[in-house]
C-alpha positions in Angstrom: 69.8 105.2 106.9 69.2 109.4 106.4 69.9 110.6 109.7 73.0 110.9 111.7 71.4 109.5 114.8 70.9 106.5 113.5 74.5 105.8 113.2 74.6 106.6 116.9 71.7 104.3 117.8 71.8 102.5 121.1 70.4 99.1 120.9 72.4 98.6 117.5 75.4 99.6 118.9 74.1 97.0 121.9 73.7 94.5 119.1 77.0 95.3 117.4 78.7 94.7 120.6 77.3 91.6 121.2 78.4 89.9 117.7 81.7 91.3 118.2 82.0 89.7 121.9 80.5 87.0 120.0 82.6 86.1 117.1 86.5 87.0 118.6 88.3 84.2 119.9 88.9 84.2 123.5 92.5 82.7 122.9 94.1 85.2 120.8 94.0 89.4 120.9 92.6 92.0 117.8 95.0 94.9 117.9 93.0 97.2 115.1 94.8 100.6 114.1 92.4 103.2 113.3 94.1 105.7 110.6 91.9 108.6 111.3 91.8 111.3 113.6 88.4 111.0 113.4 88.0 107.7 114.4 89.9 108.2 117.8 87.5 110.5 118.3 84.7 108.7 117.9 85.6 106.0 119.8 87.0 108.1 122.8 83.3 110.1 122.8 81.3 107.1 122.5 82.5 104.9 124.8 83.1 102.4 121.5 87.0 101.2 123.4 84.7 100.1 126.8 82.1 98.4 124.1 84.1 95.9 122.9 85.8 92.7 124.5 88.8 92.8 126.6 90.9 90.9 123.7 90.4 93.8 121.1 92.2 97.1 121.3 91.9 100.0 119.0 95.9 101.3 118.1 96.0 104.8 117.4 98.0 106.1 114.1 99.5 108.7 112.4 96.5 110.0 111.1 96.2 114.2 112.5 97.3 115.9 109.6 99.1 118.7 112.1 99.8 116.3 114.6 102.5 114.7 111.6 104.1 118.1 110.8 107.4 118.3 111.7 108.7 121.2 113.8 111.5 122.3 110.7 108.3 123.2 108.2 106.6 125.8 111.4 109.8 127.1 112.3 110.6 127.6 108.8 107.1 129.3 107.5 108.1 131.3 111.1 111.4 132.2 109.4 109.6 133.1 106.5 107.3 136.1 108.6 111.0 137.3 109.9 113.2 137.4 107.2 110.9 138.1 104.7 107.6 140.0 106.5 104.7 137.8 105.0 101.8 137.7 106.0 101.2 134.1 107.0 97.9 132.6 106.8 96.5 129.3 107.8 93.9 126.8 109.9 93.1 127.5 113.8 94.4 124.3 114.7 98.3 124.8 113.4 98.5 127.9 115.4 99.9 126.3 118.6 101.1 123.6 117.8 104.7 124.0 119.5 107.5 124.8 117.1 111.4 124.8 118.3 112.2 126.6 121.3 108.6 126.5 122.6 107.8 128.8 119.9 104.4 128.7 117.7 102.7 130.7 115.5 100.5 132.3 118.2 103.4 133.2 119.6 105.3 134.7 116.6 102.2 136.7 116.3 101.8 138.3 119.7 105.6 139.3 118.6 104.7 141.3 116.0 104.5 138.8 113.1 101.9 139.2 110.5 100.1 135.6 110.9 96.2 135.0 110.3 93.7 132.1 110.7 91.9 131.5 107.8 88.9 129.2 107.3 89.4 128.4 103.7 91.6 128.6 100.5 89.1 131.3 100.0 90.1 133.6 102.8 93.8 133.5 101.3 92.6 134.4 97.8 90.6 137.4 99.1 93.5 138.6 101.5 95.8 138.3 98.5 93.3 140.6 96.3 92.6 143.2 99.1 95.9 143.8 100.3 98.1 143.7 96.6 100.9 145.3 98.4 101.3 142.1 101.1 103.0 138.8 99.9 100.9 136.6 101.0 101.7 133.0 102.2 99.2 130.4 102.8 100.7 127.5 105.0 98.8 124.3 103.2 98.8 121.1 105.4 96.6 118.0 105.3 96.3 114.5 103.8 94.6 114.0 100.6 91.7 115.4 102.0 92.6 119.2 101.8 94.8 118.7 99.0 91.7 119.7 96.4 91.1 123.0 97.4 94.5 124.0 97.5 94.8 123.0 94.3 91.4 125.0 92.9 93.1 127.9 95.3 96.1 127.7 92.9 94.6 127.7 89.5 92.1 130.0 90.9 95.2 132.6 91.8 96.9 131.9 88.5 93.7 132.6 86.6 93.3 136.1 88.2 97.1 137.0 88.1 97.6 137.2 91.7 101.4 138.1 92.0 101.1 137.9 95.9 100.1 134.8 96.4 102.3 132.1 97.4 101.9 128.1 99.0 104.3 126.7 101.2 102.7 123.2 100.7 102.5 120.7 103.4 100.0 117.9 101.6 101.1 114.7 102.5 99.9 111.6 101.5 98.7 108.4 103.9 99.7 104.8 101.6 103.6 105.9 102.4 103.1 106.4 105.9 100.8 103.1 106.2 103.6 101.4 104.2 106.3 102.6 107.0 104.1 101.5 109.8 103.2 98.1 108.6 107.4 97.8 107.6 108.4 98.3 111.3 105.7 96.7 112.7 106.4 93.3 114.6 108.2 92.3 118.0 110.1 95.6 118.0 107.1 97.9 116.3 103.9 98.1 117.0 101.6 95.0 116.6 99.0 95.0 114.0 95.8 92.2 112.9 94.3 94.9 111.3 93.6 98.5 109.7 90.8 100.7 110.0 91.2 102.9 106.3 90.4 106.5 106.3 87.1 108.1 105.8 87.5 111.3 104.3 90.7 110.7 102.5 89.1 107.7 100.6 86.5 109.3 99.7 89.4 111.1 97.7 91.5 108.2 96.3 88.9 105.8 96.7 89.8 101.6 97.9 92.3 100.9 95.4 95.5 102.5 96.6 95.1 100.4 100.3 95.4 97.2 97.8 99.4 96.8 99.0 98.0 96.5 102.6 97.1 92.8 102.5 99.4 91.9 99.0 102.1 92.9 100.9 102.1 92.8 104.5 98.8 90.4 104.8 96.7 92.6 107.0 93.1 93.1 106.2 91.7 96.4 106.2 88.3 97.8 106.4 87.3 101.6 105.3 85.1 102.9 108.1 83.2 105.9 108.6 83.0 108.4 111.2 80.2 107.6 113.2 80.6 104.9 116.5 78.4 102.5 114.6 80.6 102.3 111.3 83.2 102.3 113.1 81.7 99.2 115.8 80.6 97.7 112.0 84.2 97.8 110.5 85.6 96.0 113.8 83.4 93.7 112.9 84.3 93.1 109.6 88.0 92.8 110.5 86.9 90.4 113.0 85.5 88.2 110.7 88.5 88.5 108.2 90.9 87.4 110.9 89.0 84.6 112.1 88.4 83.2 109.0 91.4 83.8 107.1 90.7 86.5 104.4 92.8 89.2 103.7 91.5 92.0 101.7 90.4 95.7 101.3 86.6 95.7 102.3 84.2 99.2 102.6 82.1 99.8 105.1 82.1 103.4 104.1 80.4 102.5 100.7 77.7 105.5 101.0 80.5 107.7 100.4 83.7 105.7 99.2 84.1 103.9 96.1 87.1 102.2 94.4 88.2 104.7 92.3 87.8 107.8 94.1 87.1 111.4 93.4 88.0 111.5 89.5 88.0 115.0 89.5 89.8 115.8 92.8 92.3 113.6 91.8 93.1 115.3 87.9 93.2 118.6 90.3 96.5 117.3 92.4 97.6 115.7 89.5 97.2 118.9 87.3 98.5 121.0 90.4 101.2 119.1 92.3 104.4 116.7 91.8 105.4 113.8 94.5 108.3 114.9 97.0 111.2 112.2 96.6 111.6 112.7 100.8 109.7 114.4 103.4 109.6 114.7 106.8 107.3 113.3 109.3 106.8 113.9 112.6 106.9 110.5 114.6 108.5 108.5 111.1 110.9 110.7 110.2 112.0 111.4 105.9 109.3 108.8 103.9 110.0 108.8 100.5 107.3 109.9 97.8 104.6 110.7 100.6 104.3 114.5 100.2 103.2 116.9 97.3 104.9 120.1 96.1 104.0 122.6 93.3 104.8 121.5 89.5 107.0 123.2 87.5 104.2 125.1 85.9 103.5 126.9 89.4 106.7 127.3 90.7 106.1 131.3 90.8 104.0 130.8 93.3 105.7 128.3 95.4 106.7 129.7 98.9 109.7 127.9 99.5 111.2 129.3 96.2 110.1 132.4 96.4 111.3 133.2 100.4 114.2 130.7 100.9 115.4 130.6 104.9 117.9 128.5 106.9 116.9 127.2 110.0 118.3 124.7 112.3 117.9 121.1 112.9 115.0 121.2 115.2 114.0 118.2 118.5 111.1 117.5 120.3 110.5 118.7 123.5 112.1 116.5 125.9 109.3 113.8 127.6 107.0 114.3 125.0 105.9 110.9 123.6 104.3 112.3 120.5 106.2 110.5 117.9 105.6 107.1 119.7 102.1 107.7 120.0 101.9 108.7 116.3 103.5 105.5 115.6 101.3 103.5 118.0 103.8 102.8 120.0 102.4 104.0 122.9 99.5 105.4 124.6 99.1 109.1 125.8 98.4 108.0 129.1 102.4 106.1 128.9 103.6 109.9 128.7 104.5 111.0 131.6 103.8 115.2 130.5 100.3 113.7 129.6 97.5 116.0 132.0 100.4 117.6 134.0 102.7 120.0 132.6 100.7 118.5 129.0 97.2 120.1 128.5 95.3 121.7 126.0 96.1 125.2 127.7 99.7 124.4 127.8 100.7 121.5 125.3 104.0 120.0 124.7 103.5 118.4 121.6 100.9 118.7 118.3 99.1 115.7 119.2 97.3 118.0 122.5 96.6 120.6 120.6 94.5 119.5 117.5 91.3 118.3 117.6 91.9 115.0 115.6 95.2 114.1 117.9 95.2 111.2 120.0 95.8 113.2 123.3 93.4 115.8 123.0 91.2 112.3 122.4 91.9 111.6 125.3 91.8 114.7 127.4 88.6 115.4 126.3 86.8 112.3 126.6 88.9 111.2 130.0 88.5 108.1 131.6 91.9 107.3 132.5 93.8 108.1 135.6 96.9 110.5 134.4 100.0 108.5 133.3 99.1 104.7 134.8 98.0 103.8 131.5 94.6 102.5 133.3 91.4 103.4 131.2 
């Protein structure tokens, strides 16, 4: 294949369906968790959930990198603008996501707070050179993904002397979270038969780290694309794992996943960034060793060091079902703010308001009648 509309072909996603409605077994239920914003996505906007068989249901994880971030880090990097007047730059998508006390960082900005969307690390780096007399903070989120240029952003700052440059680093990392949702899942957690790996974040660390998944907890998982056919393709493959037995890390994404990774994105974090002992999640609360801060060697231009504040302990906003969707627990449609006070103009919670959460999914690919669960 060389062209995106062949992953989004008609009769071969005709065909996949069929082999799928083919091969489950009518006597027992697929409950596949896809671990990728991007996946909901593509299965809310291609119809893939009304393509397959009325025994398999795709779960929905923890897998929006803003959606995950806990109120206390935006009402600290908030604090930060206050207490400190930084200017505050980061993605589009972080800047209303609801904070504590309804605040966000539109907000915060309207007030008078210096806060800017940025594109890329390489926004930051030119903000930092133009404006030498701002301290400049860049608020890093993401998985694994968006952990490489951060990184190059860093050695890049260090390597011109930026003295106004600082990170108040968010990266978090997926095999912790996967390992705390498969270790509550079961009669009172969310039931699993099988994970859908992450596309873009594999193509970073590669198959090898998702090896615990079946060693440990003996679910299979498939690494899947983007597209509605890899992701049709992967189901697939999980199907045929389950029915047969098998238990092991398979790649449907081989065109752009290997086993080992990106070497050189890797030796970047590595070089860059130490493993957290805690940090917080929104939906899982503190996971140990899942998040990245700034080594020793960078610690000049680590935010939190360099603009310490105290805020207080922070709680969702009450009704919203976020951190029960995050963990799969339960369905947007089960939240009873979900399309009523819950939008995309006025969202409760950080799973409406960024483009790979499993509400906005949902919202903007509807076909569900608000809060009766019914799709």
């Amino acid at each position: 294949m060389k062209y995106v509309d062949e992953f989004r072909d008609q009769q071969l996603a005709r065909q996949l369906a069929a082999a799928i409605a083919a091969e489950v077994d009518p006597g027992r239920d697929y409950r596949l968790m896809e671990f990728c914003g991007g996946h909901t996505h593509a299965i809310f906007r291609y119809g893939v959930q009304q393509l397959m068989p009325p025994n398999l249901r795709f779960v929905h994880g923890p897998g929006c990198p803003v959606c995950v971030l806990p109120m206390a880090r935006l009402d600290q990097a908030i604090a930060m603008t206050r207490e400190h007047g930084v200017t505050l730059c980061t993605y589009g998508d972080l800047m209303r996501v609801p904070a504590s006390g309804r605040q966000t960082l539109l907000k915060a900005k309207a007030a008078g707070a210096d806060v800017r969307m940025i594109y890329s690390t390489q926004d930051v780096l030119r903000i930092a050179r133009t404006e030498p007399e701002r301290q400049v903070v860049f608020l890093a989120i993401g998985f694994e993904t968006t952990t490489p240029p951060t990184a190059v952003a860093i050695l890049q700052a260090r390597a011109e002397g930026l003295k106004n440059l600082s990170i108040l680093c968010n990266h978090v990392l997926t095999p912790p979270a996967l390992r705390a949702i498969l270790a509550t899942a079961g009669p009172e957690g969310v039931q699993l038969d099988g994970i859908l790996g992450p596309s873009h974040v594999s193509t970073v660390i590669g198959t090898q780290p998702y090896a615990f998944v079946p060693r440990e907890f003996g679910v299979p998982v498939v690494i899947a694309g983007f597209e509605p056919l890899d992701v049709m393709q992967s189901a697939l493959m999980l199907v045929r794992q389950i029915n047969t037995g098998r238990c092991e890390v398979e790649n449907q994404y081989s065109r752009a996943v290997d086993e080992h990774g990106n070497a050189r994105a890797l030796e970047l974090m590595a070089r860059v960034f130490v493993t957290r002992p805690s940090f917080e999640w929104r939906g899982l609360g503190f996971l140990p060793e899942s998040a990245l801060a700034l080594g020793e060697d960078y610690a000049d231009l680590d935010a939190e060091r360099r603009f310490p504040v105290r805020i207080e302990a922070s709680h969702e906003i009450k009704g919203c079902e976020c951190p029960a969707i995050l963990r799969g627990l339960k369905e947007p449609t089960e939240c009873k703010l979900f399309g009523t006070v819950c939008t995309p103009d006025n969202p409760m919670g950080a799973c409406m308001v960024s483009s790979e959460g499993a509400c906005a999914a949902y919202w903007s690919h509807r076909t569900h009648t608000p809060h009766s669960g019914r799709h």
